[in-house]
C-alpha positions as CSV (number, residue, x, y, z in Angstrom):
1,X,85.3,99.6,111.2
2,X,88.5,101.1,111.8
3,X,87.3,103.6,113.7
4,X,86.6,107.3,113.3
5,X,89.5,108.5,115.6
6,X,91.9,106.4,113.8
7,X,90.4,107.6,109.7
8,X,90.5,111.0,111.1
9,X,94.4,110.9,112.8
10,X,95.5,109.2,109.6
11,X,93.1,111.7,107.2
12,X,94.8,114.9,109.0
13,X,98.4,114.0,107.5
14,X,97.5,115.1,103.9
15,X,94.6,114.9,101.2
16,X,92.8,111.8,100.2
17,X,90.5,110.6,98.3
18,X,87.3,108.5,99.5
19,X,85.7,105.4,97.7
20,X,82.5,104.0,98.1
21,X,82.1,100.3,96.5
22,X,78.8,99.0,96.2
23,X,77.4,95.9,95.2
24,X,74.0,95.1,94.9
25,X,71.8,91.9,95.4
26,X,71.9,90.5,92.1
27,X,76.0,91.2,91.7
28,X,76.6,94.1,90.4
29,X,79.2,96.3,91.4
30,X,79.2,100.0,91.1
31,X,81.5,102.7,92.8
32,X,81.9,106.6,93.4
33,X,84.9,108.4,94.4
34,X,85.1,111.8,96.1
35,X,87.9,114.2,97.4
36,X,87.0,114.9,100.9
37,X,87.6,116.5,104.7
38,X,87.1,114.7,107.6
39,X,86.9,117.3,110.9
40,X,87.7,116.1,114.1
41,X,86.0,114.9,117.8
42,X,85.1,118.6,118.5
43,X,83.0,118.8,115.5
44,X,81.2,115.6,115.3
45,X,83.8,114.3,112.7
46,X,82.3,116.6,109.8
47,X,82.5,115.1,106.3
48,X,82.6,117.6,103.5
49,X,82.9,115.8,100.0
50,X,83.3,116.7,96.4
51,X,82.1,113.8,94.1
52,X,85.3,113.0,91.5
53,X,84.2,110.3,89.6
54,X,82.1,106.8,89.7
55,X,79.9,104.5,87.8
56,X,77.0,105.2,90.2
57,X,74.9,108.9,90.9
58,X,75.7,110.8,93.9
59,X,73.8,110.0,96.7
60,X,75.3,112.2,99.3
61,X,75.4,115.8,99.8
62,X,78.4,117.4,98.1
63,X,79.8,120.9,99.6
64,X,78.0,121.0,103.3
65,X,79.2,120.0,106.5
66,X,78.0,116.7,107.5
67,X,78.0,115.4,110.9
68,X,78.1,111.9,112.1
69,X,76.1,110.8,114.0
70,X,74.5,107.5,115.9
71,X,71.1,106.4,118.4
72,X,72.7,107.9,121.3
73,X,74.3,110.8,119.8
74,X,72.3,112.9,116.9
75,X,73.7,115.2,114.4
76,X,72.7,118.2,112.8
77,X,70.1,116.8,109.7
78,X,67.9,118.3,107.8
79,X,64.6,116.7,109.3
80,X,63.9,116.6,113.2
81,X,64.3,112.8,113.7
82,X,67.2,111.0,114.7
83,X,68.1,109.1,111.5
84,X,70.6,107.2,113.1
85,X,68.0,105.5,116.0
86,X,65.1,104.9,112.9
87,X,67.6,103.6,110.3
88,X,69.8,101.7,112.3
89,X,73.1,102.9,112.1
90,X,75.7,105.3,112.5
91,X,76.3,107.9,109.4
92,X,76.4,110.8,108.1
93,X,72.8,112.2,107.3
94,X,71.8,115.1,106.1
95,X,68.1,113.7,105.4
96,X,67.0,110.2,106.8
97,X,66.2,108.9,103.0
98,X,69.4,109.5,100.7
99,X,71.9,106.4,101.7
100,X,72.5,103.9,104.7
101,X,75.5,102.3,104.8
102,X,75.6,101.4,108.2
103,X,72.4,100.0,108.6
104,X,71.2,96.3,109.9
105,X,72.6,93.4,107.4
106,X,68.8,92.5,106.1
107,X,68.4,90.4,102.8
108,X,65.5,91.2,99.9
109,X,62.2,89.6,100.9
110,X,60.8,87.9,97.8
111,X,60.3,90.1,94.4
112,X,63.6,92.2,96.7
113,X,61.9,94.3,98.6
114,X,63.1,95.2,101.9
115,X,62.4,97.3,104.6
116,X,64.9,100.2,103.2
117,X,65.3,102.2,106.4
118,X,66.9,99.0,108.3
119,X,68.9,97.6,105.7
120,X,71.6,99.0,103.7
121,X,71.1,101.1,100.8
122,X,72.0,103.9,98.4
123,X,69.5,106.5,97.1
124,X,70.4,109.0,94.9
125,X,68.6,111.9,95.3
126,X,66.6,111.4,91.5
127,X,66.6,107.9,91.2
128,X,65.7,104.3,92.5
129,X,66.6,103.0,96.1
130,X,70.0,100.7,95.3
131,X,69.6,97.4,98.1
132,X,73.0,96.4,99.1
133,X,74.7,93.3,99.7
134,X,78.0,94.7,101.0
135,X,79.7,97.9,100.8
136,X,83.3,98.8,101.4
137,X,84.9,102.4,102.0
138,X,88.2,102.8,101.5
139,X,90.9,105.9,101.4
140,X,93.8,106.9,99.8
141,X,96.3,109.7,99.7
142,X,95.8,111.8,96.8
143,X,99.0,111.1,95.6
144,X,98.4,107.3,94.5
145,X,97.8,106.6,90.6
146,X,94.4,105.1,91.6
147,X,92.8,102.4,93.6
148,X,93.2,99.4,91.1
Protein backbone atom coordinates (compact mmCIF):
# COMPACT_ATOMS: atom_id res chain seq x y z
CA UNK A 1 0.00 0.00 0.00
CA UNK A 2 1.11 3.30 -0.62
CA UNK A 3 -0.79 4.71 1.76
CA UNK A 4 -4.00 6.76 2.02
CA UNK A 5 -2.26 10.05 3.00
CA UNK A 6 0.15 9.76 0.32
CA UNK A 7 -2.98 8.59 -2.75
CA UNK A 8 -4.88 11.38 -1.25
CA UNK A 9 -1.88 14.35 -1.29
CA UNK A 10 -1.00 13.21 -4.81
CA UNK A 11 -5.06 12.74 -5.89
CA UNK A 12 -5.68 16.57 -4.62
CA UNK A 13 -3.27 17.92 -7.48
CA UNK A 14 -5.77 17.27 -10.35
CA UNK A 15 -8.31 14.53 -11.70
CA UNK A 16 -7.57 10.89 -12.13
CA UNK A 17 -8.79 8.09 -13.00
CA UNK A 18 -8.86 4.73 -10.79
CA UNK A 19 -8.29 1.08 -12.03
CA UNK A 20 -9.15 -1.95 -10.52
CA UNK A 21 -7.23 -5.20 -12.11
CA UNK A 22 -8.46 -8.42 -11.18
CA UNK A 23 -7.47 -11.78 -11.72
CA UNK A 24 -9.17 -14.67 -10.71
CA UNK A 25 -8.06 -18.28 -9.62
CA UNK A 26 -8.15 -19.96 -12.74
CA UNK A 27 -6.13 -16.81 -14.69
CA UNK A 28 -8.28 -14.70 -15.98
CA UNK A 29 -7.92 -11.13 -15.85
CA UNK A 30 -10.60 -8.68 -15.96
CA UNK A 31 -10.63 -4.82 -15.10
CA UNK A 32 -12.92 -1.65 -14.40
CA UNK A 33 -11.96 1.92 -14.55
CA UNK A 34 -13.73 4.82 -12.82
CA UNK A 35 -13.27 8.70 -12.60
CA UNK A 36 -13.15 9.33 -8.93
CA UNK A 37 -12.71 11.78 -5.66
CA UNK A 38 -10.78 10.84 -2.83
CA UNK A 39 -11.64 13.34 0.40
CA UNK A 40 -9.27 13.78 2.89
CA UNK A 41 -8.26 12.70 6.88
CA UNK A 42 -11.23 14.89 8.17
CA UNK A 43 -13.65 12.83 6.26
CA UNK A 44 -12.55 9.37 6.56
CA UNK A 45 -10.91 9.60 3.09
CA UNK A 46 -14.44 9.52 1.17
CA UNK A 47 -14.33 7.77 -2.23
CA UNK A 48 -17.02 8.92 -4.63
CA UNK A 49 -16.65 7.01 -8.13
CA UNK A 50 -18.24 7.04 -11.49
CA UNK A 51 -17.68 3.67 -13.31
CA UNK A 52 -15.92 4.65 -17.01
CA UNK A 53 -15.35 1.52 -18.54
CA UNK A 54 -14.14 -2.23 -17.91
CA UNK A 55 -14.49 -5.83 -18.92
CA UNK A 56 -15.99 -6.71 -15.51
CA UNK A 57 -19.70 -5.41 -13.80
CA UNK A 58 -19.64 -2.80 -11.21
CA UNK A 59 -19.26 -4.01 -7.89
CA UNK A 60 -19.09 -0.81 -5.93
CA UNK A 61 -21.42 1.95 -5.34
CA UNK A 62 -21.25 4.67 -7.89
CA UNK A 63 -22.29 8.39 -6.92
CA UNK A 64 -22.30 8.13 -2.82
CA UNK A 65 -19.87 9.03 -0.42
CA UNK A 66 -17.87 6.10 0.75
CA UNK A 67 -15.87 6.09 3.81
CA UNK A 68 -12.97 3.94 4.64
CA UNK A 69 -12.79 2.28 7.08
CA UNK A 70 -10.78 -0.63 9.21
CA UNK A 71 -11.31 -3.17 12.77
CA UNK A 72 -10.41 -0.35 14.87
CA UNK A 73 -12.05 2.46 13.03
CA UNK A 74 -15.65 1.84 11.32
CA UNK A 75 -17.31 3.76 8.67
CA UNK A 76 -20.56 4.90 7.79
CA UNK A 77 -22.16 1.42 5.95
CA UNK A 78 -25.29 0.48 5.17
CA UNK A 79 -25.63 -2.48 7.76
CA UNK A 80 -24.82 -2.09 11.62
CA UNK A 81 -21.61 -4.39 11.59
CA UNK A 82 -18.31 -3.44 11.22
CA UNK A 83 -17.35 -4.97 7.86
CA UNK A 84 -13.92 -4.15 8.13
CA UNK A 85 -13.42 -6.51 11.69
CA UNK A 86 -15.81 -9.52 9.96
CA UNK A 87 -14.14 -9.44 6.58
CA UNK A 88 -10.73 -8.76 7.31
CA UNK A 89 -9.70 -5.72 5.97
CA UNK A 90 -9.59 -2.17 5.47
CA UNK A 91 -12.09 -0.79 2.51
CA UNK A 92 -14.55 1.01 1.50
CA UNK A 93 -18.00 -0.52 2.35
CA UNK A 94 -21.12 0.44 1.80
CA UNK A 95 -22.60 -3.15 2.51
CA UNK A 96 -20.35 -5.98 4.00
CA UNK A 97 -21.17 -8.39 0.73
CA UNK A 98 -20.44 -6.34 -2.58
CA UNK A 99 -16.25 -6.59 -2.86
CA UNK A 100 -13.14 -7.21 -0.54
CA UNK A 101 -10.09 -6.30 -1.74
CA UNK A 102 -8.30 -6.05 1.29
CA UNK A 103 -9.15 -9.11 2.77
CA UNK A 104 -6.85 -12.21 4.18
CA UNK A 105 -4.70 -13.87 1.12
CA UNK A 106 -6.91 -17.36 1.41
CA UNK A 107 -6.74 -19.86 -1.58
CA UNK A 108 -10.02 -21.93 -3.06
CA UNK A 109 -10.63 -25.09 -0.94
CA UNK A 110 -11.29 -27.89 -3.31
CA UNK A 111 -14.29 -27.47 -6.09
CA UNK A 112 -13.06 -23.30 -5.18
CA UNK A 113 -14.88 -22.54 -2.60
CA UNK A 114 -13.68 -20.26 0.04
CA UNK A 115 -14.77 -18.62 2.94
CA UNK A 116 -15.77 -15.29 0.89
CA UNK A 117 -15.87 -12.85 3.77
CA UNK A 118 -11.96 -13.49 4.66
CA UNK A 119 -10.64 -13.84 1.34
CA UNK A 120 -10.55 -11.50 -1.42
CA UNK A 121 -13.31 -11.04 -3.78
CA UNK A 122 -15.52 -8.99 -6.10
CA UNK A 123 -19.33 -9.27 -6.12
CA UNK A 124 -21.20 -7.38 -8.30
CA UNK A 125 -24.33 -6.49 -6.96
CA UNK A 126 -26.46 -9.09 -9.67
CA UNK A 127 -24.11 -11.60 -10.24
CA UNK A 128 -21.63 -14.45 -8.97
CA UNK A 129 -18.99 -13.89 -6.12
CA UNK A 130 -15.49 -13.36 -8.35
CA UNK A 131 -12.54 -15.28 -5.91
CA UNK A 132 -9.34 -13.43 -6.34
CA UNK A 133 -5.88 -14.29 -6.77
CA UNK A 134 -4.39 -10.89 -6.76
CA UNK A 135 -5.65 -7.51 -7.36
CA UNK A 136 -3.86 -4.25 -8.25
CA UNK A 137 -5.25 -0.53 -8.06
CA UNK A 138 -3.62 1.85 -9.76
CA UNK A 139 -4.12 5.83 -10.69
CA UNK A 140 -3.60 8.11 -13.20
CA UNK A 141 -4.06 11.73 -14.12
CA UNK A 142 -6.77 12.13 -16.44
CA UNK A 143 -4.69 13.55 -18.89
CA UNK A 144 -2.79 10.23 -19.87
CA UNK A 145 -3.89 8.44 -23.27
CA UNK A 146 -4.62 5.34 -21.08
CA UNK A 147 -3.01 2.78 -18.86
CA UNK A 148 -1.45 0.39 -21.54
Amino acid sequence: WLGLKKIYSITKQGSYLLRIELQDWRGNRRHIEYSFSLGGPSTNFTLQLSRMSGSIPNALPEHEELRFSTADRAGDTASDSNCPENHLGGWWHSECEETNLNGKYVTPRSRGRLDRGKGLYWKPKKGRYYLLKSTKIMIHPTDLKSFD
